[in-house]
CHARMM internal coordinates of N, CA and C (Angstrom, degrees):
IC EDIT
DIST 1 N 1 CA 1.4430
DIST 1 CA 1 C 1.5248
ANGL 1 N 1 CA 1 C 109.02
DIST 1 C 2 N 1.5545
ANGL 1 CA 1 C 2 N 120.41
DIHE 1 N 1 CA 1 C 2 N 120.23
DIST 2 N 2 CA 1.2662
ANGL 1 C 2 N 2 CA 109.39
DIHE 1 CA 1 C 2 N 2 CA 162.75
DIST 2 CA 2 C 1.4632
ANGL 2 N 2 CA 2 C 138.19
DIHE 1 C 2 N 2 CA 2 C -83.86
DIST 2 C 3 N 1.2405
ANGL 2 CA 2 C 3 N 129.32
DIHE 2 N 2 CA 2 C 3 N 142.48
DIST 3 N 3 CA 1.8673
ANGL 2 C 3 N 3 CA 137.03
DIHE 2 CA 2 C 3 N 3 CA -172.06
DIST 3 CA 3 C 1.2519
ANGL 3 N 3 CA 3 C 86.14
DIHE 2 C 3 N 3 CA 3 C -58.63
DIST 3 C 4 N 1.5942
ANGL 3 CA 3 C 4 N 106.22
DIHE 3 N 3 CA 3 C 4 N 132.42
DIST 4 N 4 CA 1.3660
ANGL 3 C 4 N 4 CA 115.25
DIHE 3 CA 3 C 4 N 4 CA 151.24
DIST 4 CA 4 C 1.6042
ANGL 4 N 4 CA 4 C 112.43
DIHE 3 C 4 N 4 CA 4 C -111.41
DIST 4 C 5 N 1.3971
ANGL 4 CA 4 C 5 N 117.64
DIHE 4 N 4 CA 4 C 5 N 139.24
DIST 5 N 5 CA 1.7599
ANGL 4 C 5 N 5 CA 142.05
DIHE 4 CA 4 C 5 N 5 CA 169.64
DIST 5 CA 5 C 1.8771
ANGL 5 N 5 CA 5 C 93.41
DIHE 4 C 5 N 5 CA 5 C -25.52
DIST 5 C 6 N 1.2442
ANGL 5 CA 5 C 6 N 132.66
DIHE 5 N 5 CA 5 C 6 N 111.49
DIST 6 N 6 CA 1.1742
ANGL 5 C 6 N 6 CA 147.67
DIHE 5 CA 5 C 6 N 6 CA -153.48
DIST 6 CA 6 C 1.1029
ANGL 6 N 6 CA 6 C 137.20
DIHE 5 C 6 N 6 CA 6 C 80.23
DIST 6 C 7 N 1.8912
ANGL 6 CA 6 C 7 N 121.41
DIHE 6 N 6 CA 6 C 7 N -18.83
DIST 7 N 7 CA 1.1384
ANGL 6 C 7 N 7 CA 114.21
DIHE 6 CA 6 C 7 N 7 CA 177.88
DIST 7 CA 7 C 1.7375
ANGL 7 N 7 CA 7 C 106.08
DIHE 6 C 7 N 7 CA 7 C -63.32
DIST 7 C 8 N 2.0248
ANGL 7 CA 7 C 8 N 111.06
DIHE 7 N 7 CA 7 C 8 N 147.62
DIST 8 N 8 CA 1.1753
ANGL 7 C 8 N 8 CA 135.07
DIHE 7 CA 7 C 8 N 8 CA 168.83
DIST 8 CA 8 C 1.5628
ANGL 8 N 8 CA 8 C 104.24
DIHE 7 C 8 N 8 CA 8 C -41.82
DIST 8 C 9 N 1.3280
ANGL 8 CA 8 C 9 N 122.77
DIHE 8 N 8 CA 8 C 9 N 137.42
DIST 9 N 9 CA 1.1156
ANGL 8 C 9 N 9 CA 120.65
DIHE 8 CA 8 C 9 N 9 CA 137.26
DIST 9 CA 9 C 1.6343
ANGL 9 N 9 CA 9 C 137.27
DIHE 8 C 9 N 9 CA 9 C -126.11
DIST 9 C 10 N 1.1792
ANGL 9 CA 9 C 10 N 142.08
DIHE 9 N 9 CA 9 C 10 N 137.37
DIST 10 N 10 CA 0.8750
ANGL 9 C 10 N 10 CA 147.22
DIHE 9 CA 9 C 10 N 10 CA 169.52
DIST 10 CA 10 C 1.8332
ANGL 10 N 10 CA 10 C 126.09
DIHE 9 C 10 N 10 CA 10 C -110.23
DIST 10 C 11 N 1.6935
ANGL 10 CA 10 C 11 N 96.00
DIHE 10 N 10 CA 10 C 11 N 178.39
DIST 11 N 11 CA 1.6647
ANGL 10 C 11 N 11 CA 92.32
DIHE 10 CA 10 C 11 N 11 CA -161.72
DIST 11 CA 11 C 0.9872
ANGL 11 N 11 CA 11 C 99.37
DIHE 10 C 11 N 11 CA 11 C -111.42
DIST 11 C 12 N 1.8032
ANGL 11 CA 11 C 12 N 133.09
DIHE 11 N 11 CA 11 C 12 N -175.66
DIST 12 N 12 CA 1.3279
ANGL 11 C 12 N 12 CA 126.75
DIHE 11 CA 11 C 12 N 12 CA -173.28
DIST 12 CA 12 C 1.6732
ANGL 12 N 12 CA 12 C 116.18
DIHE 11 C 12 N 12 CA 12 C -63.39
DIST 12 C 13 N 1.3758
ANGL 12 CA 12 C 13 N 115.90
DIHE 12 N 12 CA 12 C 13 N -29.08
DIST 13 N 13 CA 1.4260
ANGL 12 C 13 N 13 CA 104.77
DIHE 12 CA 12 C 13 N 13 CA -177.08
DIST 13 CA 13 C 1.8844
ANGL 13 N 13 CA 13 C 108.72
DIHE 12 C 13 N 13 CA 13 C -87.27
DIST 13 C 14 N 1.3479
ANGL 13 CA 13 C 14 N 105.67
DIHE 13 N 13 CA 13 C 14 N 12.00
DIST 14 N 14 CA 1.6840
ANGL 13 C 14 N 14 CA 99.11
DIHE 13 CA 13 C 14 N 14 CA 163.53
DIST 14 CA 14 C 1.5591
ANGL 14 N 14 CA 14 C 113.15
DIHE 13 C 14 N 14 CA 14 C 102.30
DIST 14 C 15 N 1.5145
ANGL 14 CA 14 C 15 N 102.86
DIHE 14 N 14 CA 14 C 15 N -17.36
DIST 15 N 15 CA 2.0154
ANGL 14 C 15 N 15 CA 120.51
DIHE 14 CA 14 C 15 N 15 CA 156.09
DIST 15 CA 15 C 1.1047
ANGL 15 N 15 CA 15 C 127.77
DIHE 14 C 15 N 15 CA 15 C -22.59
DIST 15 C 16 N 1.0312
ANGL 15 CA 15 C 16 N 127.75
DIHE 15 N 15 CA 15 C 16 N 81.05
DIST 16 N 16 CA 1.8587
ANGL 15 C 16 N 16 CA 128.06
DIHE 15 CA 15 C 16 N 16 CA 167.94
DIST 16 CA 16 C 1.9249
ANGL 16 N 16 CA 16 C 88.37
DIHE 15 C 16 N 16 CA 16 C -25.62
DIST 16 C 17 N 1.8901
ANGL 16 CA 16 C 17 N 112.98
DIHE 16 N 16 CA 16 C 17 N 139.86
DIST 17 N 17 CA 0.8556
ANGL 16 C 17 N 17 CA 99.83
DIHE 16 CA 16 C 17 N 17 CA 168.34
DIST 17 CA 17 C 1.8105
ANGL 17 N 17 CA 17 C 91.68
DIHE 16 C 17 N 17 CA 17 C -138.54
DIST 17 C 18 N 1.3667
ANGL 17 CA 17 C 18 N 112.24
DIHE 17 N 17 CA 17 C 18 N -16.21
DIST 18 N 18 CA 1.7283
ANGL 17 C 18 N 18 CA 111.52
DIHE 17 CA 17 C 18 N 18 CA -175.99
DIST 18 CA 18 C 1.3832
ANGL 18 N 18 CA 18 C 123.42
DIHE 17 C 18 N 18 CA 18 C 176.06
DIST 18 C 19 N 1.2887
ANGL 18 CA 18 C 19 N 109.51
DIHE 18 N 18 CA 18 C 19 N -152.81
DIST 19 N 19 CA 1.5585
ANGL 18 C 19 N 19 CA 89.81
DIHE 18 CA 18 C 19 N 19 CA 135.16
DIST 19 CA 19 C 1.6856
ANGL 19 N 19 CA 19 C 110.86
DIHE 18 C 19 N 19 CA 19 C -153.37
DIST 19 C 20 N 1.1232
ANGL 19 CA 19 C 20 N 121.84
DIHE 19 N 19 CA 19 C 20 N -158.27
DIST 20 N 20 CA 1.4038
ANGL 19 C 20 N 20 CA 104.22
DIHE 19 CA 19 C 20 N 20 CA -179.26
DIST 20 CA 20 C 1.4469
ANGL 20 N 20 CA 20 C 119.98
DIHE 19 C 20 N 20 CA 20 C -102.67
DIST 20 C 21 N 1.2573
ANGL 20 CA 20 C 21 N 108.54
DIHE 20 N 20 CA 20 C 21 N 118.07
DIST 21 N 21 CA 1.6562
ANGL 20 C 21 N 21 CA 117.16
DIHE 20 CA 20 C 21 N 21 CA -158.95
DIST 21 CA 21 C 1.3395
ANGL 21 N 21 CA 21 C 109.40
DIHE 20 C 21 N 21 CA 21 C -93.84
DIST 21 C 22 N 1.3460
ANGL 21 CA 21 C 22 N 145.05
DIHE 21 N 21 CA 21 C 22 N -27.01
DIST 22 N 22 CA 1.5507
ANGL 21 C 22 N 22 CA 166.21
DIHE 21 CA 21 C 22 N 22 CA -29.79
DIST 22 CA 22 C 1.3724
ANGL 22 N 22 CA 22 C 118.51
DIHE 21 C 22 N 22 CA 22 C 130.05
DIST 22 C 23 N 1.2381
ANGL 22 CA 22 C 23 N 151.14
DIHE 22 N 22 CA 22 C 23 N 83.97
DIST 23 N 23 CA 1.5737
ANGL 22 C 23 N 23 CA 131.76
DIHE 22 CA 22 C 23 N 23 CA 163.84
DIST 23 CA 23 C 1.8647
ANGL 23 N 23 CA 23 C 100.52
DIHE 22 C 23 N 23 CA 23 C -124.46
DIST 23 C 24 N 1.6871
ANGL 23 CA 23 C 24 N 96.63
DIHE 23 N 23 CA 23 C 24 N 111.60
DIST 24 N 24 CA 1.4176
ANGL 23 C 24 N 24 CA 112.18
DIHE 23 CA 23 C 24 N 24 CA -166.55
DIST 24 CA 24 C 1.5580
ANGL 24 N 24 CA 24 C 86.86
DIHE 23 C 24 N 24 CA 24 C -95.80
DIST 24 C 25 N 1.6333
ANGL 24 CA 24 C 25 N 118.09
DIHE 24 N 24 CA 24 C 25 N 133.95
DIST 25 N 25 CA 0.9963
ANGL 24 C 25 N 25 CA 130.34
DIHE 24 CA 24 C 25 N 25 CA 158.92
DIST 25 CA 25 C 1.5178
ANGL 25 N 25 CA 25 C 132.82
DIHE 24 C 25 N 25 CA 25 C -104.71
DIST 25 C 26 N 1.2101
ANGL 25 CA 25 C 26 N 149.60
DIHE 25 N 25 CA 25 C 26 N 163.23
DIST 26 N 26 CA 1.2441
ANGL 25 C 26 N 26 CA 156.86
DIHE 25 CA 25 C 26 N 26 CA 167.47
DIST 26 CA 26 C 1.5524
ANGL 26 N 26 CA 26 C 105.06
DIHE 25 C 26 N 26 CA 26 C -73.32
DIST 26 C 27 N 1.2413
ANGL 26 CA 26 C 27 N 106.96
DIHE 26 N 26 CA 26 C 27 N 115.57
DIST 27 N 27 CA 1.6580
ANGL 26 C 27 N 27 CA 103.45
DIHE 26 CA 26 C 27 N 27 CA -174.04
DIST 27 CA 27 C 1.4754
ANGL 27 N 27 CA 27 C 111.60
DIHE 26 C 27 N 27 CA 27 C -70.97
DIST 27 C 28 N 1.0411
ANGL 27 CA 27 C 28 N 118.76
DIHE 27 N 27 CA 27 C 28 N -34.56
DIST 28 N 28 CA 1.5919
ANGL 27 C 28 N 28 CA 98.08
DIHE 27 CA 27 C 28 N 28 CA -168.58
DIST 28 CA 28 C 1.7948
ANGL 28 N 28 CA 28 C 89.30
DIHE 27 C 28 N 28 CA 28 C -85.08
DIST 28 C 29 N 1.3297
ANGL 28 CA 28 C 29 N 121.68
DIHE 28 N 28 CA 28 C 29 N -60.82
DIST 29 N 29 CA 1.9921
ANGL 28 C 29 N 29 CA 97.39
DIHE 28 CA 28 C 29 N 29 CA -165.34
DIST 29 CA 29 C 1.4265
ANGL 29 N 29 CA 29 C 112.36
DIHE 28 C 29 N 29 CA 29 C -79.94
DIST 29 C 30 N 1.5760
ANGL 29 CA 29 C 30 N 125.50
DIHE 29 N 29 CA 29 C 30 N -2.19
DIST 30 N 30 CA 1.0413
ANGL 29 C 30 N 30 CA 104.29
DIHE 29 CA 29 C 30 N 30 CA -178.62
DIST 30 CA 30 C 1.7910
ANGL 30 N 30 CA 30 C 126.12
DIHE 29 C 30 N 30 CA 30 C 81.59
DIST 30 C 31 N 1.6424
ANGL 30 CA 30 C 31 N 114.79
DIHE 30 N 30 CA 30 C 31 N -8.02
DIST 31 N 31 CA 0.8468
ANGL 30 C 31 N 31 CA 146.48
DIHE 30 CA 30 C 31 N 31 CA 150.22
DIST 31 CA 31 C 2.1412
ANGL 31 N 31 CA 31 C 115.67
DIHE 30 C 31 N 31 CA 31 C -22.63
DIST 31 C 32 N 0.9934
ANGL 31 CA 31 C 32 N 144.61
DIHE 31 N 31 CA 31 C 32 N 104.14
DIST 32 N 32 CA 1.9266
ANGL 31 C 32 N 32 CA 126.75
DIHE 31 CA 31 C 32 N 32 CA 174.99
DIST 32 CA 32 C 1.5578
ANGL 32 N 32 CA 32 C 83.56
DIHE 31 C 32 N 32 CA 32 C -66.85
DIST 32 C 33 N 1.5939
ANGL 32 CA 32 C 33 N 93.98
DIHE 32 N 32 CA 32 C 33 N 143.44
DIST 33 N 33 CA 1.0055
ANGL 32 C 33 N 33 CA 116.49
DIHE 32 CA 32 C 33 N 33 CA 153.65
DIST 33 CA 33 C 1.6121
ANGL 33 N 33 CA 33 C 119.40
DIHE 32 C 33 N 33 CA 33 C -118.98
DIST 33 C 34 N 0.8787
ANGL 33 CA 33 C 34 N 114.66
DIHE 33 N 33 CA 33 C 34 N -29.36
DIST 34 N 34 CA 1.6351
ANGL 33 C 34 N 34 CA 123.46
DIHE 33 CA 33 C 34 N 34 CA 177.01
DIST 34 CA 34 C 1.3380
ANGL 34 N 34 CA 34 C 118.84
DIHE 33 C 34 N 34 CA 34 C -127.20
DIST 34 C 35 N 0.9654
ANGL 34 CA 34 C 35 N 143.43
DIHE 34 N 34 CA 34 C 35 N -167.82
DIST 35 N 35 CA 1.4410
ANGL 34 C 35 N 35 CA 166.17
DIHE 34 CA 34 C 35 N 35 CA -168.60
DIST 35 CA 35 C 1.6864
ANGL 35 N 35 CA 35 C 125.15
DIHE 34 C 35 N 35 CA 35 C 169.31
DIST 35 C 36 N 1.3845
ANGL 35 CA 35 C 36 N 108.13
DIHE 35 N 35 CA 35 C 36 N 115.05
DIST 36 N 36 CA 1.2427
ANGL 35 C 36 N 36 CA 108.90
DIHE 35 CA 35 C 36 N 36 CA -174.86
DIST 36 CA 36 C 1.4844
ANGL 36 N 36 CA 36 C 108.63
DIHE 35 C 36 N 36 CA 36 C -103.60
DIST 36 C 37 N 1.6516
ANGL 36 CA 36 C 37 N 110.09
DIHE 36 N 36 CA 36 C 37 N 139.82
DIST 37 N 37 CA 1.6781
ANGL 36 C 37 N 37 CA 106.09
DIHE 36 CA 36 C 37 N 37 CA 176.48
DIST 37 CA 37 C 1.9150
ANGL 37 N 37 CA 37 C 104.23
DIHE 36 C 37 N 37 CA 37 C -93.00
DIST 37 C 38 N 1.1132
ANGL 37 CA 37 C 38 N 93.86
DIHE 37 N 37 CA 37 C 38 N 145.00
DIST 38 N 38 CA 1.7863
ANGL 37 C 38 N 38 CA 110.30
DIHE 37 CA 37 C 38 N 38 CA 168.96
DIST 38 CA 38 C 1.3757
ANGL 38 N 38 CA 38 C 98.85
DIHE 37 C 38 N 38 CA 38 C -104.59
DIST 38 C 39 N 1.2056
ANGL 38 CA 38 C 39 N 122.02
DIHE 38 N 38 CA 38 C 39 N 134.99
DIST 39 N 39 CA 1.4126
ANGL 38 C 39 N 39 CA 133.16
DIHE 38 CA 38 C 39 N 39 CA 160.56
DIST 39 CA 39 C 1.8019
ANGL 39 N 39 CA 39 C 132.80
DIHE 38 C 39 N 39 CA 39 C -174.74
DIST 39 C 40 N 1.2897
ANGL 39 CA 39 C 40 N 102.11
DIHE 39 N 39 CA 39 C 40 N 14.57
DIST 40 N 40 CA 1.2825
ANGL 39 C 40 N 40 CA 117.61
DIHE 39 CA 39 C 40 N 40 CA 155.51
DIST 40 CA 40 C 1.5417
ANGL 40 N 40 CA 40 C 120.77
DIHE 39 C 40 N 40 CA 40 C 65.01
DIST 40 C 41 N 1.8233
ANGL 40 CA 40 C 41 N 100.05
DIHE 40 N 40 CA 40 C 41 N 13.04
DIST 41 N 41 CA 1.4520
ANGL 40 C 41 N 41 CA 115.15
DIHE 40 CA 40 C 41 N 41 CA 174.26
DIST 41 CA 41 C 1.4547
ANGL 41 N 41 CA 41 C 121.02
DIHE 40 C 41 N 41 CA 41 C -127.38
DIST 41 C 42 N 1.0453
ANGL 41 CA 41 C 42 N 137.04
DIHE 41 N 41 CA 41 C 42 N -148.69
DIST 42 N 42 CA 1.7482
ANGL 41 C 42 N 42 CA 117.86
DIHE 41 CA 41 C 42 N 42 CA -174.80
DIST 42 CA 42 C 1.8723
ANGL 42 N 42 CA 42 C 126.66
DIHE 41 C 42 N 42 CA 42 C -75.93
DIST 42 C 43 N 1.6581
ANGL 42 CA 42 C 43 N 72.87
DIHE 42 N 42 CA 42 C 43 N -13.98
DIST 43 N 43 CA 2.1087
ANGL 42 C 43 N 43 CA 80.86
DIHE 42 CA 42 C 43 N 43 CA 178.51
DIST 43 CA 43 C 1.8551
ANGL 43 N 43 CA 43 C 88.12
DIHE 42 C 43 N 43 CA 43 C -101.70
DIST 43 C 44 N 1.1178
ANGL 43 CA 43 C 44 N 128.35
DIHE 43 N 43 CA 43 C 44 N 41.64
DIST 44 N 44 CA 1.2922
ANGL 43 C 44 N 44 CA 132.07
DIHE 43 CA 43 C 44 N 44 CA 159.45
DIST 44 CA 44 C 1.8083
ANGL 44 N 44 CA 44 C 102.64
DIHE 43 C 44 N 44 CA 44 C -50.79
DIST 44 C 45 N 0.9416
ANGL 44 CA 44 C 45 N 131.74
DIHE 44 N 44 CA 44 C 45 N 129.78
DIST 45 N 45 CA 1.7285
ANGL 44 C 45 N 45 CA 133.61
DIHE 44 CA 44 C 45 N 45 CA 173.19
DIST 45 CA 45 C 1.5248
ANGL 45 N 45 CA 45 C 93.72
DIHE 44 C 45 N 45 CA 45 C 62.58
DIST 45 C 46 N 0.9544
ANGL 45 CA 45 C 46 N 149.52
DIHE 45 N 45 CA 45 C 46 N 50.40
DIST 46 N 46 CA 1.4529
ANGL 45 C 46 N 46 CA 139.61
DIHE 45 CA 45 C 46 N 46 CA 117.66
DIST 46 CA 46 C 1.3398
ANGL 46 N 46 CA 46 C 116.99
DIHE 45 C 46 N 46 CA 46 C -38.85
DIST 46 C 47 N 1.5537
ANGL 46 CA 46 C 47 N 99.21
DIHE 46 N 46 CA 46 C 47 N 148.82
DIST 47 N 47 CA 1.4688
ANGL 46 C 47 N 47 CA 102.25
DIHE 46 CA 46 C 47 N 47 CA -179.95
DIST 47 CA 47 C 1.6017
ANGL 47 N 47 CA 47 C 101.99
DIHE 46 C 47 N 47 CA 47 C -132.50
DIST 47 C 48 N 1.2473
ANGL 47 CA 47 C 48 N 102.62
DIHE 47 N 47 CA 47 C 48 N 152.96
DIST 48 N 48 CA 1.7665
ANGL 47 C 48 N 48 CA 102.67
DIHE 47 CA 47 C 48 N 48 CA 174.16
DIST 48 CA 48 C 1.5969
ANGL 48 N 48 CA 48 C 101.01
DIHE 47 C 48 N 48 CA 48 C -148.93
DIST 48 C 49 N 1.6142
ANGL 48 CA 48 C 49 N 101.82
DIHE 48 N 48 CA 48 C 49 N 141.93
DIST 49 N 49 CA 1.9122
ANGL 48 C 49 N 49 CA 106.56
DIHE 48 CA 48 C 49 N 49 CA 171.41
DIST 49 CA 49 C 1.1688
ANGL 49 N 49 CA 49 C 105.61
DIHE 48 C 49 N 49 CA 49 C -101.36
DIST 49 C 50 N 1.5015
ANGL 49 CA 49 C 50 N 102.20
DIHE 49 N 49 CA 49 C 50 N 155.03
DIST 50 N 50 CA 1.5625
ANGL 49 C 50 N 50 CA 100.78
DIHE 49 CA 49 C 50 N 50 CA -176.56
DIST 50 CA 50 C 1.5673
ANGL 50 N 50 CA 50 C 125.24
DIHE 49 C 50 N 50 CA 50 C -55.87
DIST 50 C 51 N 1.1653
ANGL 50 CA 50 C 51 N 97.37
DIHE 50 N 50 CA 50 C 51 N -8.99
DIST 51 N 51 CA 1.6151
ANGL 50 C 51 N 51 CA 91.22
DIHE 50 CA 50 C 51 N 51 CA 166.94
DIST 51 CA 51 C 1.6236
ANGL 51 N 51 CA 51 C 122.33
DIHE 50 C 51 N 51 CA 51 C -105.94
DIST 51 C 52 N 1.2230
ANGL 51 CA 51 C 52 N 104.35
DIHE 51 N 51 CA 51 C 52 N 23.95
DIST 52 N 52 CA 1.5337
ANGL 51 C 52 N 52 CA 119.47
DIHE 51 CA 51 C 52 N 52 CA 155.74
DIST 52 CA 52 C 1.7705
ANGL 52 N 52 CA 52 C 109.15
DIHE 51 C 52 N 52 CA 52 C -95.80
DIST 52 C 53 N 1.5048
ANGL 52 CA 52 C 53 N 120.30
DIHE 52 N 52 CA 52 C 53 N 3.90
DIST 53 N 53 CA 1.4289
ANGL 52 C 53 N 53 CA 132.69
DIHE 52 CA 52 C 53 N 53 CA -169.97
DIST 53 CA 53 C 1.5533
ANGL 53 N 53 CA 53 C 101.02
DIHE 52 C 53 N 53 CA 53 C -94.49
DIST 53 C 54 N 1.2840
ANGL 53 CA 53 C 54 N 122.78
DIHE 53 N 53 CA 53 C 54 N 117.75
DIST 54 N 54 CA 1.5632
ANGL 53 C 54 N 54 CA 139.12
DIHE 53 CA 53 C 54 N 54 CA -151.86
DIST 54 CA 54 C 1.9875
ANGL 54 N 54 CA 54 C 86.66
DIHE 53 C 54 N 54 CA 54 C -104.03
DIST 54 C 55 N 1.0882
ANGL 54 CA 54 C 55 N 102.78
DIHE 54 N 54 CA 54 C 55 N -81.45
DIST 55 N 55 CA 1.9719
ANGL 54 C 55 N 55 CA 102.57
DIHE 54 CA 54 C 55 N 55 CA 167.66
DIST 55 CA 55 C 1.3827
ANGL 55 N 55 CA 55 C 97.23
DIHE 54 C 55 N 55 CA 55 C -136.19
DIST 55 C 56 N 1.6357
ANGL 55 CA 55 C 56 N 97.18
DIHE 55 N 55 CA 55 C 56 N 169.73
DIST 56 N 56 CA 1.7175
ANGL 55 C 56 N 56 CA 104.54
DIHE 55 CA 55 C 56 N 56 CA 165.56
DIST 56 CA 56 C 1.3471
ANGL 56 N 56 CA 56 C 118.27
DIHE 55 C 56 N 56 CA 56 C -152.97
DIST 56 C 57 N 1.7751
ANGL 56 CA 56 C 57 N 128.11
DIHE 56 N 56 CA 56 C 57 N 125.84
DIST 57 N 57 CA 1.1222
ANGL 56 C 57 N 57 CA 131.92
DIHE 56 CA 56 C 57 N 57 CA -134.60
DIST 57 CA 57 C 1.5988
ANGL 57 N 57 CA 57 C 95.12
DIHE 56 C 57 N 57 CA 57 C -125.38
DIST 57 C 58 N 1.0057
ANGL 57 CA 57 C 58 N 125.58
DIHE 57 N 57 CA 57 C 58 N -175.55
DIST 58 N 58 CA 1.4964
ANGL 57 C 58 N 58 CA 136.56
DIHE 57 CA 57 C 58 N 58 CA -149.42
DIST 58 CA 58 C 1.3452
ANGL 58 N 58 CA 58 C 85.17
DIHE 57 C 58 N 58 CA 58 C -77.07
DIST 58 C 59 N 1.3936
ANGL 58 CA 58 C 59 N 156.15
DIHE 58 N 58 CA 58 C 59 N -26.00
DIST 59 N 59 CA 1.2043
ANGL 58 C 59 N 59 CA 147.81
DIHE 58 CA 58 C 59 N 59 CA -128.48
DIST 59 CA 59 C 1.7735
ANGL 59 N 59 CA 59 C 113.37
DIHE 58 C 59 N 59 CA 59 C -164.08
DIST 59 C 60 N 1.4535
ANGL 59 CA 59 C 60 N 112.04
DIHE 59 N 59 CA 59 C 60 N -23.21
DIST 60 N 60 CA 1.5490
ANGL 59 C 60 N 60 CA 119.18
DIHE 59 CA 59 C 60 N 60 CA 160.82
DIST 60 CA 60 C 1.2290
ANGL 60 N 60 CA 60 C 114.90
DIHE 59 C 60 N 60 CA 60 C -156.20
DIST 60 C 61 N 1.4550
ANGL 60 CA 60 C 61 N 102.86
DIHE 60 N 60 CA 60 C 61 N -179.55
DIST 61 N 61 CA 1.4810
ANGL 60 C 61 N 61 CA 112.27
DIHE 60 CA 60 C 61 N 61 CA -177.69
DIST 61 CA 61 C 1.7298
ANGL 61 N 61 CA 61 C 100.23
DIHE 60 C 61 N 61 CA 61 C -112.98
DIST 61 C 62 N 1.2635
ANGL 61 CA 61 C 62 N 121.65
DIHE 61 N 61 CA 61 C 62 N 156.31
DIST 62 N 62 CA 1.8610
ANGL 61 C 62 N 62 CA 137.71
DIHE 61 CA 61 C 62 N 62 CA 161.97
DIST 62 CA 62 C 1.0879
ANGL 62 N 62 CA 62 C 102.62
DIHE 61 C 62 N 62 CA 62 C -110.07
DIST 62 C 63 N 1.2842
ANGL 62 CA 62 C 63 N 115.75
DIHE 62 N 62 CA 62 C 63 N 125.83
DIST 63 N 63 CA 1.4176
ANGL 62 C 63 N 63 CA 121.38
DIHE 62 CA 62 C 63 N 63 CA 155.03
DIST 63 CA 63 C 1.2896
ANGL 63 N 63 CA 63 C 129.73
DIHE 62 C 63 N 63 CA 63 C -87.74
DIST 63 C 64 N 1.4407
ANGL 63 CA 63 C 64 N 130.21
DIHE 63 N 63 CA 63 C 64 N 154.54
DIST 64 N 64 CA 1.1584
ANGL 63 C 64 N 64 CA 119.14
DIHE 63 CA 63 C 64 N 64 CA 170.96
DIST 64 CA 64 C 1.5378
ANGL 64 N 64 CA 64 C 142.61
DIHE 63 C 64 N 64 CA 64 C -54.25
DIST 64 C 65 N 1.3665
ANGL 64 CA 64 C 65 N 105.05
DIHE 64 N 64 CA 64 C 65 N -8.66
DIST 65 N 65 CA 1.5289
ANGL 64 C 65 N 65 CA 134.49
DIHE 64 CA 64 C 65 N 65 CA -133.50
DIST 65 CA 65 C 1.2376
ANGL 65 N 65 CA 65 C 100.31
DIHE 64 C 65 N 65 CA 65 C -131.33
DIST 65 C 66 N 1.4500
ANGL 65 CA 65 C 66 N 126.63
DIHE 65 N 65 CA 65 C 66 N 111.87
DIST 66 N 66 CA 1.6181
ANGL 65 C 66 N 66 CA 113.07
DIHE 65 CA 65 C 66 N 66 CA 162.83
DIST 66 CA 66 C 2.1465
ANGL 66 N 66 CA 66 C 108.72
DIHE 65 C 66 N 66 CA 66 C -80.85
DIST 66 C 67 N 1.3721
ANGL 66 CA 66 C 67 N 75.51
DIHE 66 N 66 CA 66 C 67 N 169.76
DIST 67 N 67 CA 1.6755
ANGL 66 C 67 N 67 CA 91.72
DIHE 66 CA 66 C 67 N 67 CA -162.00
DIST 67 CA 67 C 1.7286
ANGL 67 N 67 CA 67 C 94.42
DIHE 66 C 67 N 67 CA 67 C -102.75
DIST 67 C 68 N 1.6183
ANGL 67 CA 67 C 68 N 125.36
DIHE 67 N 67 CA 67 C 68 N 38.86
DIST 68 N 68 CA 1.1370
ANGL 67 C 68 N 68 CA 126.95
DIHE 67 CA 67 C 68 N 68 CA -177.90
DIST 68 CA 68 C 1.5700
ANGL 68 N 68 CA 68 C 125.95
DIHE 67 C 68 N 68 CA 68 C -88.33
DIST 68 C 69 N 1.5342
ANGL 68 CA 68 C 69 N 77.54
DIHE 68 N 68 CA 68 C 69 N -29.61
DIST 69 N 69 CA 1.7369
ANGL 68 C 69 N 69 CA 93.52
DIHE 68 CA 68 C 69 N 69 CA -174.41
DIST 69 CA 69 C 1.4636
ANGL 69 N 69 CA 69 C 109.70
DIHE 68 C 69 N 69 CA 69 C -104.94
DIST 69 C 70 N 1.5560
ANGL 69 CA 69 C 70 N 119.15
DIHE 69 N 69 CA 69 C 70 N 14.56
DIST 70 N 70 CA 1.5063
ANGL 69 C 70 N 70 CA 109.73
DIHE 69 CA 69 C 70 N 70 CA 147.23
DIST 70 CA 70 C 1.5428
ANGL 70 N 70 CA 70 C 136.83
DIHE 69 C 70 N 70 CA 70 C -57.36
DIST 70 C 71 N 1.1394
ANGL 70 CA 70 C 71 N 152.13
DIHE 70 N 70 CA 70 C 71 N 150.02
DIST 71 N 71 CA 0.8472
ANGL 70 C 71 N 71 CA 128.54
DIHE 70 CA 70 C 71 N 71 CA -156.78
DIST 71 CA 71 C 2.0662
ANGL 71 N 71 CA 71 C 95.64
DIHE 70 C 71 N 71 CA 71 C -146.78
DIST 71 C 72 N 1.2610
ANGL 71 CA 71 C 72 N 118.42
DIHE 71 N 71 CA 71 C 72 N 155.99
DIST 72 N 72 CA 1.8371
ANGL 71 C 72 N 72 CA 123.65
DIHE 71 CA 71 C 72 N 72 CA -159.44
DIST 72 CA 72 C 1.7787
ANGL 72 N 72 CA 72 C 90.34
DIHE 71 C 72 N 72 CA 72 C -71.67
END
COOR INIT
IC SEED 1 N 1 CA 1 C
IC BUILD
C-alpha cells in the first residue's frame, strides 16, 4: 500500500506524530525515498524511509521508531 500526503502517522509507542506532508521521490525510477511529517510541534520536518514503516492501515502509518528521543 502506498502513503498518501495526509495519511496519520504515528511512532512505535502509538504517539500521534503528524501526518505526511512530503513524498520525496528518486527522480529517475520514481522509487519514495523519504517521507516528511508536518505537525507543527518539535518533530515538525521529520523524515522517515519506508523502512522506518513498522505497518500501515487504511488510515495511518507506525513507525518503527519512537519519537522519544527527539529533543526541542
Amino acid at each position: 500500500m502506498e502513503l498518501l500526503i495526509g495519511t496519520r502517522v504515528i511512532d512505535s509507542n502509538g504517539d500521534y506524530i503528524g501526518t505526511v506532508g512530503h513524498i520525496m521521490r528518486d527522480t529517475w525510477s520514481g522509487e519514495v525515498k523519504k517521507y516528511m511529517v508536518l505537525s507543527g510541534k518539535p518533530t515538525e520536518g521529520l523524515m522517515f524511509s519506508p523502512n522506518d514503516i513498522a505497518d500501515i492501515s487504511n488510515d495511518q502509518v507506525r513507525l518503527r521508531v519512537s519519537t522519544d528521543t527527539v529533543t526541542e
